[in-house]
DOVEX-592902 format. One record per atom (N, C-alpha, C): residue in three letters; x, y, z. Coordinates in steps of 0.05 Angstrom, whole numbers, plus 5000, padded with zeros to 4 digits. Each point is the difference from the previous one (the first is absolute). Layout:
N
ALAXYZ ...
//
This chain:
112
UNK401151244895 UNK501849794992 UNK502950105002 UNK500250244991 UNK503150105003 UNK501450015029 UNK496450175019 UNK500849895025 UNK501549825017 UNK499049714989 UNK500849735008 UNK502649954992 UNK500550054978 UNK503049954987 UNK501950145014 UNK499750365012 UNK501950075015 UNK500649875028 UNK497449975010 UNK499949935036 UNK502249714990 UNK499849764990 UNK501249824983 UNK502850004988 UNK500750304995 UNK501650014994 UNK502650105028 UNK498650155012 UNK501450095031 UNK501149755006 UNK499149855010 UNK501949865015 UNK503349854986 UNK498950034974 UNK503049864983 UNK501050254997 UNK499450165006 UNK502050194997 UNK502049975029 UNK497949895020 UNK502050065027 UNK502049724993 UNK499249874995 UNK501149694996 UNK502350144989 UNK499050044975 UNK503750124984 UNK501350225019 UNK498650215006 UNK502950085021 UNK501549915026 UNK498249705005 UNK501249905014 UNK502649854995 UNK499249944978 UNK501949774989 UNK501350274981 UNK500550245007 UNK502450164982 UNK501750065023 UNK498650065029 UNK501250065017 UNK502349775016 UNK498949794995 UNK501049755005 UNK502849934982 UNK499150024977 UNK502649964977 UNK502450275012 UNK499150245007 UNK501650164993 UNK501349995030 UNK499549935021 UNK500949905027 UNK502349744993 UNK499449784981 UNK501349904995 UNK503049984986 UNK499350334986 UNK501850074979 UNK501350195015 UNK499150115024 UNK502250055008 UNK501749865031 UNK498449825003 UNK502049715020 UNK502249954973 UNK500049974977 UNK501849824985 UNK502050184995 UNK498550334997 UNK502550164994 UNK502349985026 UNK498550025019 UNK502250095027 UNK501349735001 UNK498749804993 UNK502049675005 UNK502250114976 UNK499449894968 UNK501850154989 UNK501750154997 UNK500350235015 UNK501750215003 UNK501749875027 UNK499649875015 UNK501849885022 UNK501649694990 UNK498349924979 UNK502049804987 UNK502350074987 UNK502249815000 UNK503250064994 UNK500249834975 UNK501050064974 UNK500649754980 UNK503350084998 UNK501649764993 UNK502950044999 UNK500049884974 UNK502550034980 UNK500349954983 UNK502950014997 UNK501149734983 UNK503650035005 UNK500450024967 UNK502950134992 UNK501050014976 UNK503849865002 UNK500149904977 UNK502249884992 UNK500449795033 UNK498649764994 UNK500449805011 UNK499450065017 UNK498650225022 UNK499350015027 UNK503150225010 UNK501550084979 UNK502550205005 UNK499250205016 UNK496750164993 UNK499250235009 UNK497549995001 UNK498250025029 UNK498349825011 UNK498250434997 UNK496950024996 UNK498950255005 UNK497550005010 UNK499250075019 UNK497649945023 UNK498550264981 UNK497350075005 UNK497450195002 UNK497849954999 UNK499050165021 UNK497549955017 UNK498250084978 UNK496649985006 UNK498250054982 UNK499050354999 UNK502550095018 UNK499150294990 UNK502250124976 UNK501549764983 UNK502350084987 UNK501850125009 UNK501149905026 UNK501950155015 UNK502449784997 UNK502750114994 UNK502649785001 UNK499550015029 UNK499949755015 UNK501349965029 UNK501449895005 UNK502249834984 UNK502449924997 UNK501249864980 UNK502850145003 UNK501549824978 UNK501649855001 UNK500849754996 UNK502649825008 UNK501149984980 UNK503650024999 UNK501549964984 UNK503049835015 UNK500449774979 UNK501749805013 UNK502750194993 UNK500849975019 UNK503150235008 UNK501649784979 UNK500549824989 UNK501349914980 UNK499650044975 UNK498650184994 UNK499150024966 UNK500950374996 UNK500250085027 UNK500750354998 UNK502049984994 UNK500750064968 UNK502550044980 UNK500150355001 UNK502250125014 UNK500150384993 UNK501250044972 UNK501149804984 UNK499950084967 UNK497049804989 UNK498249925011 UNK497549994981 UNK497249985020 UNK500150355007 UNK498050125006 UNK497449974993 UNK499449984971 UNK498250024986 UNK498749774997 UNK501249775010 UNK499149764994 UNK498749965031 UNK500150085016 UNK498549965031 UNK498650214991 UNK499650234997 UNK497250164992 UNK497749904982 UNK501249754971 UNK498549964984 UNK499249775029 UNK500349895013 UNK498949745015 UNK498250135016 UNK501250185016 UNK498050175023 UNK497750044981 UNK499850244989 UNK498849994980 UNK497349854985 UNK501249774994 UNK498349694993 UNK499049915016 UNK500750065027 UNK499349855028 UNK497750134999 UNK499450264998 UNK498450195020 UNK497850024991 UNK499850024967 UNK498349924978 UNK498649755003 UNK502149845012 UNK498349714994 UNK497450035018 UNK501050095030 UNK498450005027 UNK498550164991 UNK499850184983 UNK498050175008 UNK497549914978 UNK501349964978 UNK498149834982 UNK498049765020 UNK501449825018 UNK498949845014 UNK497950185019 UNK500550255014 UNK498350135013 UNK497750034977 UNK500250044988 UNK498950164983 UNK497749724987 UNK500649825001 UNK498449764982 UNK498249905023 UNK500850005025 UNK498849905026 UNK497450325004 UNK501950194998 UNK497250245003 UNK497249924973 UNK500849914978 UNK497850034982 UNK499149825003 UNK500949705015 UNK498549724994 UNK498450045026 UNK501050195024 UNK498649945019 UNK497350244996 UNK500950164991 UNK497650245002 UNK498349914979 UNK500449884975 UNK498049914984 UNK498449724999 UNK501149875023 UNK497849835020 UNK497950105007 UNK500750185012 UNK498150225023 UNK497550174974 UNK501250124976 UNK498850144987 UNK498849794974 UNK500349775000 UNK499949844977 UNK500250104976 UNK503250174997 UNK501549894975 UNK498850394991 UNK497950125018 UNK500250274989 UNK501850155006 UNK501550154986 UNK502850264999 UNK499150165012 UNK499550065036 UNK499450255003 UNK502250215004 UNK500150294979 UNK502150155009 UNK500650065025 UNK502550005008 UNK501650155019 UNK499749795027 UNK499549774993 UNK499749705020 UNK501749845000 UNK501950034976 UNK502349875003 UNK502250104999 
//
């Protein structure tokens, strides 16, 4: 009887590594799409515009040549700043909604 239950059991085992090998092929098509996607994000009205890709890389920054005050420095850093945060927060919400599609909603470490 135990017999039957292993021979029985073999093939769902291949089933599941098929379908692990399958998910994890998938998880990593979404990483490499992800990491080539760009989110932009603007601060103070679109003043200071901040691009990054899904590998958290700045790949650009725009700043409207009319708001560069050289007595208030600090106030284009707090925008840059806000910009870059925003985008990356956005990278960052698109990596977990898309990878926890793929994993249904499980946290696997070092996957996101």
């Amino acid at each position: 009887m135990a017999r039957g239950g292993f021979r029985g059991g073999a093939p769902n085992m291949n089933n599941m590594m098929k379908q692990v090998r399958k998910m994890q092929e998938q998880m990593e098509k979404a990483q490499e799409e992800i990491q080539e996607k760009e989110f932009t994000s603007s601060s103070g009205g679109g003043v200071v515009e901040a691009t990054v890709n899904g590998k958290k890389e700045i790949v650009k920054i725009k700043i409207n040549p009319d708001v560069v005050d050289p007595e208030d420095v600090e106030m284009l850093e707090d925008l840059i700043m806000a910009a870059i945060n925003d985008a990356m927060a956005n990278a960052n919400k698109y990596n977990e909604d898309t990878m926890g599609k793929l994993t249904g909603g499980i946290n696997i470490p070092g996957l996101m």
